[in-house]
N, C-alpha and C positions, 0 to 999 in steps of 0.2 A: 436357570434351567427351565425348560419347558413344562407346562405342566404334563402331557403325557408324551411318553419316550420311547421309541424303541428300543428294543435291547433282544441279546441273544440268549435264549435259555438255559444256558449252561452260567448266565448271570443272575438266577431267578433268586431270590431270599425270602425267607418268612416274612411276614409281615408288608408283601408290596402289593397294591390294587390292580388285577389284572384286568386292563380296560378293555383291551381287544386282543385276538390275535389273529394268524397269518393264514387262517380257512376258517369254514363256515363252522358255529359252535356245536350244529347238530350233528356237526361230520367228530363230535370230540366227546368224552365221557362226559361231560360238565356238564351240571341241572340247569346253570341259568349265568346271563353275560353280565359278566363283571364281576368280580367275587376277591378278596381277600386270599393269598397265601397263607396258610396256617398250619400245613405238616410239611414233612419231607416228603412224604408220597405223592402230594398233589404237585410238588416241586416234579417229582419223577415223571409224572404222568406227563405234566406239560410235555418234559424235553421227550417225552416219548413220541408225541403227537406232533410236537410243531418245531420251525427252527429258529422261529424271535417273535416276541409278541409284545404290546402295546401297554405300559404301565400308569397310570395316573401318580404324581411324584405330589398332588395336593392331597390325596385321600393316604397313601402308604408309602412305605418307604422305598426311599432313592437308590438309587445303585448304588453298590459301593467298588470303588477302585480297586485295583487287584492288587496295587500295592499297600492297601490296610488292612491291619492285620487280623482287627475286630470286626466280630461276626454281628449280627441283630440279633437279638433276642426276638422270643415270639411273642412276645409280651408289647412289643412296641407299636401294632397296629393296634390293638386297645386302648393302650394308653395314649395314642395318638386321638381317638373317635373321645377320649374320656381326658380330655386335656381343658378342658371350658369347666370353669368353678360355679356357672352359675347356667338357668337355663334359658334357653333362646328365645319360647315364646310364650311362656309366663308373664302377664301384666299385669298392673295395679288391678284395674274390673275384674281379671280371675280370682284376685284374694278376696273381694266383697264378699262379705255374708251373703249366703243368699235365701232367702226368705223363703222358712219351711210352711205346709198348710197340713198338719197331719191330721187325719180325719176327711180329706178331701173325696177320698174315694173309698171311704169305712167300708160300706157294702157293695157285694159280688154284686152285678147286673145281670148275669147271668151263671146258672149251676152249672158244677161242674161237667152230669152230664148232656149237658144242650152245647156246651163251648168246647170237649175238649176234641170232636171231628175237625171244627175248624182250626181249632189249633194245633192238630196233630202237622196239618198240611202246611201252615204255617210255619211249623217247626223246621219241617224236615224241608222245607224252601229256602230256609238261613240256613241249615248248616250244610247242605249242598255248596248254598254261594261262598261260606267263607273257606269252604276246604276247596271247591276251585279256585278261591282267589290265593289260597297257601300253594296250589298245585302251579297256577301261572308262572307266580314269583319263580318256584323252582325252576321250573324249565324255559325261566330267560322273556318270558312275556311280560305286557305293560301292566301296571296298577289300575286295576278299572273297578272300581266300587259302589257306583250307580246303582247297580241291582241288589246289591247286599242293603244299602239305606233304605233301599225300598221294601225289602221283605222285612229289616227291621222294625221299620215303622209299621206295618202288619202287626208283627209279636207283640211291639208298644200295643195298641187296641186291644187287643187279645187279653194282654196281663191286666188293662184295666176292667175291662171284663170279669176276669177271674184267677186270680193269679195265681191259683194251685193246679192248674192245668197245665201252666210252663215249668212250675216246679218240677209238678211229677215226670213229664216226660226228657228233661233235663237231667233230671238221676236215673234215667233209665239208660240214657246215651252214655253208655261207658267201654263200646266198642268201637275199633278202630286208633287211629293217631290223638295220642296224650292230647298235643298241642293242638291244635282245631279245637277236640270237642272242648279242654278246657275252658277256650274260648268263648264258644258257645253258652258251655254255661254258666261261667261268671258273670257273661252276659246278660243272663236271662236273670240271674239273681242281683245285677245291678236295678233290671227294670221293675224288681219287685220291690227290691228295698227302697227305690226312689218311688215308685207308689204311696207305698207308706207314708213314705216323708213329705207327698204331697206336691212333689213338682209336677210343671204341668207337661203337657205331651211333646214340647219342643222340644225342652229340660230333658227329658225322659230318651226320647231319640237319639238326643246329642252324646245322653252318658252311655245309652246303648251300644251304639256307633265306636266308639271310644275306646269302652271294653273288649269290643269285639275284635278292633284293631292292634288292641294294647301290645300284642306278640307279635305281632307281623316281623317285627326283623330278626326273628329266631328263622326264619326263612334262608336267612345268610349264613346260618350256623351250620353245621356240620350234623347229620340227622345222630351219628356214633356217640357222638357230646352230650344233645340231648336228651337219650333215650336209655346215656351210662348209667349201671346199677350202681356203679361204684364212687365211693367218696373223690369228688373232682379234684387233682390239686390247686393249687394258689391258681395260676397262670391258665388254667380251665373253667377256673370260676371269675375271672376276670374278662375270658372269651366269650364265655356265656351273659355277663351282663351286659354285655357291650351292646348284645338287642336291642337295649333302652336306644341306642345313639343311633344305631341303624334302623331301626322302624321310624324315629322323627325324620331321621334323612330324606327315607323311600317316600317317604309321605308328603313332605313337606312340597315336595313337585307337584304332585298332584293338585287341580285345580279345584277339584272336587270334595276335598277334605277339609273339613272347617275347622276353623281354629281351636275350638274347643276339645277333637280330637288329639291333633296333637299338641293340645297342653296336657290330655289324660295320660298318652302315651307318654309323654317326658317325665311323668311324674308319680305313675303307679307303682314304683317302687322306691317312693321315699315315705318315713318312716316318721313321728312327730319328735320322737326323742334326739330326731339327728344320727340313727344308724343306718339309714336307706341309701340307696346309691339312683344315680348317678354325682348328685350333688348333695347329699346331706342334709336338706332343706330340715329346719327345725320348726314345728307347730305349723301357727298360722300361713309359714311360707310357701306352702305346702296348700294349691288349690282346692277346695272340696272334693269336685267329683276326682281329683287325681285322690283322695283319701279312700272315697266309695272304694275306685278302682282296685285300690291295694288290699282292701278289706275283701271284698267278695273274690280275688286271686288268692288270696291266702286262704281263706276258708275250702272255696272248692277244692285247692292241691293238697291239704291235709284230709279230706274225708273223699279223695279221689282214689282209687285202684291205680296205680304205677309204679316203674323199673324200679324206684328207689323211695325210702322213707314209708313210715308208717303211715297206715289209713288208720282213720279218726271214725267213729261213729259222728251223727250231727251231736248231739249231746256233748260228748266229750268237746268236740270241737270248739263249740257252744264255752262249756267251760274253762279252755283252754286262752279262747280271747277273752273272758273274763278276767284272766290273771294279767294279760296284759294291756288293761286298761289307762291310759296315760304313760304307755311305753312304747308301744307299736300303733297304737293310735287311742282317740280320746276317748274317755267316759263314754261321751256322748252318745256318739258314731256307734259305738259296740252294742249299747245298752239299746237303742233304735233299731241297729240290726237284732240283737233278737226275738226282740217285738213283733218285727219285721217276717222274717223267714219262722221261728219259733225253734224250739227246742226238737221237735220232730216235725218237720215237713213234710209236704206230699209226697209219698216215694220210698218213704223210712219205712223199715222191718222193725217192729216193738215184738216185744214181749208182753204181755199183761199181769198185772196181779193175778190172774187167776193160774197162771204160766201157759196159756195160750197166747200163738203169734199170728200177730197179724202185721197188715200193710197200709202205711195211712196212707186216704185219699186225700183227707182235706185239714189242714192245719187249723187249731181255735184258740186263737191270738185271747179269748176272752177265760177260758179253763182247755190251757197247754198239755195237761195228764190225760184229755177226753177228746182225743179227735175223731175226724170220723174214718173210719178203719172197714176194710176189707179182710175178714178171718181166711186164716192160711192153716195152720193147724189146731186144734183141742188143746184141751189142757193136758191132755198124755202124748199129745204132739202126733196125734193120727192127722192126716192128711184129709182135709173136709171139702166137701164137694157143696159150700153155702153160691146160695145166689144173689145175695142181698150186701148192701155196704150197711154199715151200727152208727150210730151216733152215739160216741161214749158218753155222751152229757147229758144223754137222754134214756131213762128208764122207758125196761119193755112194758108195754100193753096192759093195765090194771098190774103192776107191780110196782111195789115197794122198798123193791130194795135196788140201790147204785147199780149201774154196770162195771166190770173190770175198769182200774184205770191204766195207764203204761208205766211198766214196771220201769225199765230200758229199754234204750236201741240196742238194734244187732246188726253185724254184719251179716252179707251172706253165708260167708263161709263159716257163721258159727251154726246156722242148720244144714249144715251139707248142700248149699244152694249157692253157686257162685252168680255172680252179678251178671254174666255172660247168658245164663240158664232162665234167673228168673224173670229178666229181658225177654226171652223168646217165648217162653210158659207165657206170662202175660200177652203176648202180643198175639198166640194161637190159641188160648184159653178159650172157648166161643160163651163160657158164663161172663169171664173178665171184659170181654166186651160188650156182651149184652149187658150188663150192669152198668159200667162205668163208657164205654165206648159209645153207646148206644146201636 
């Protein structure tokens, strides 16, 4: 059989690669050319619009004769993409150790507020590029990633700079599509935590790049699936993984993508203990940066605002990979991430021992209870009009006694301030940027 077929839509089934069809695709409902069968509806829709169209019988499933009696499961174009026990472009040099130098870049070169104008613009220059490049995919355009490397290597400088400037404005971005900004920011927190660890700015671009890409083939999925509040069944969460095997695909064409990418992509959601998918990969099998990957995706989706599952405070979070140290991933890895990022990062809502809130600006990796903070409310939780950021590790003026240290984190919504709110308060505050903005 050929590998693509004509066929008549009244022969459409779950599970088959719709390569072409029989008019133009912007003349038809469909976001992007080529796509997957995976409800009745979208079955409906075809034969609504067209009267035969074009199927690939290498990627999805083949006709079936009218005299068989047996239907396809929808399960079969996943298990089709999820049929290889091992992965494609994983090699011996990805499992090398690779040589950490942590201390490389101990000290900020510059404060936070001299760095964070230029990294505001930097910021919002990647995640423009990577949600046009989520927007393309959808509506049937080429992979073109040129410009997104380029602005990432931007941010790379930036965070070596100062790396709580991409923090804080990375928890601030919590508006708009889950899937981007998570992106985004896993991303931003891959390039801190590789700071740390001392890779150098190739290293650092590469695991950027990586992360940034690591979802791209939820582009193929179904926005409904996505964005369901609801516990997915079996045959839903097997559709949903199937990203892993369609972002290598999409990418793998592309000339511009380097290998290091999609080895991140292929392997950000495997697991050391051998519970990760797409293959299982146990421990060392299991790249590095495909390790980072998985670790900075996990953390942002638990202490993120979305349709489904609980938000984490960072702390909790924090704690949370703590327990699973040499189960989801090693000692190691964990114990360096929190080093790394800290127990409250730039961005975090504390509470203080004194029971006043505030907002840390800048994380101190050296005394984690003392960062330096932007006060938000008193200790009776009156709303203060300060102009100044605190250094909790540093006593006031001819005094002797400690300042507050952080009691907890909070979420917004535990002072009546959703994440949406304190977003926009901050960004029109004219103190919050004279302080901090400059």
């Amino acid at each position: 059989m050929l590998a693509q077929e004509k066929i008549r839509v009244n022969q459409i089934t779950v599970g088959m690669y719709i390569h072409k069809l029989d008019r133009p695709w912007v003349e038809t409902p469909f976001a992007f050319q080529g796509f997957y069968v995976r409800t009745k509806h979208e079955i409906q829709e075809l034969q609504r619009f067209c009267e035969y169209v074009f199927i690939d019988c290498e990627k999805g499933v083949q006709p079936y004769k009218e005299s068989e009696i047996s239907k396809p499961s929808p399960l079969l174009v996943a298990e089709k993409l999820q049929k290889k026990s091992k992965p494609s472009y994983v090699v011996a040099s990805d499992l090398k150790k690779i040589v950490l130098d942590i201390g490389r870049y101990e000290k900020n070169t510059k404060p936070f507020k001299k760095e964070i104008n230029n990294a505001k613009i930097l910021f919002s220059d990647l995640s423009h590029s990577i949600e046009q490049i989520s927007f393309n995919l959808r509506v049937g355009k080429k992979l073109n990633i040129t410009e997104t490397k380029s602005h990432a290597k931007s941010v790379v400088a930036s965070v070596i700079k100062n790396p709580n400037t991409m923090i804080w404005l990375s928890r601030l971005k919590n508006q708009g599509d889950y899937t981007y900004n998570h992106s985004l920011r896993s991303s931003i927190l891959a390039i801190v935590f590789g700071r740390y660890l001392g890779l150098s700015e190739e290293e650092l671009l590469s695991l950027a790049t990586g992360v940034l890409l690591a979802d791209i083939g939820k582009t193929k999925i179904q926005r409904t699936l996505l964005n369901s509040s609801k516990e997915l069944t079996n045959s839903e969460k097997i559709i949903l993984k199937s990203h892993v095997e369609l972002g290598v695909e999409m990418l793998a064409t592309d000339k511009n993508v380097d290998h290091s990418t999609l080895v991140i992509v292929e392997t950000h959601h495997e697991r050391i203990d051998g519970s990760g998918y797409p293959y299982g990969l146990v421990g060392a099998e299991i790249p590095f940066f495909g390790q980072i990957a998985g670790l900075v995706d996990v953390f942002d989706a638990i202490t993120s605002k979305k349709s489904y599952g609980k938000q984490m405070t960072s702390a909790q979070a924090m704690d949370w990979l703590y327990s699973q140290k040499d189960k989801l991933f090693s000692s190691k890895i964990i114990e360096d991430f929190i080093q790394a990022i800290g127990l409250y990062p730039a961005g975090t809502i504390v509470e203080l021992t004194d029971n006043s809130i505030a907002l840390v600006v800048s994380h101190n990796p050296e005394k984690r209870l003392r960062p330096e903070v932007f006060l938000i409310k008193d200790s009776k939780k009156n709303n203060l009009n300060t102009k100044k950021t605190i250094d909790l590790s540093k006593r006031s003026f001819l005094s002797k006694v400690d300042r507050p240290m952080v009691k907890k984190a909070l979420l917004p919504e535990a002072i009546n301030l959703t994440q949406e709110k304190l977003s926009t308060a901050l960004k029109q505050s004219a103190q919050v940027r004279k302080v901090l903005f400059g």
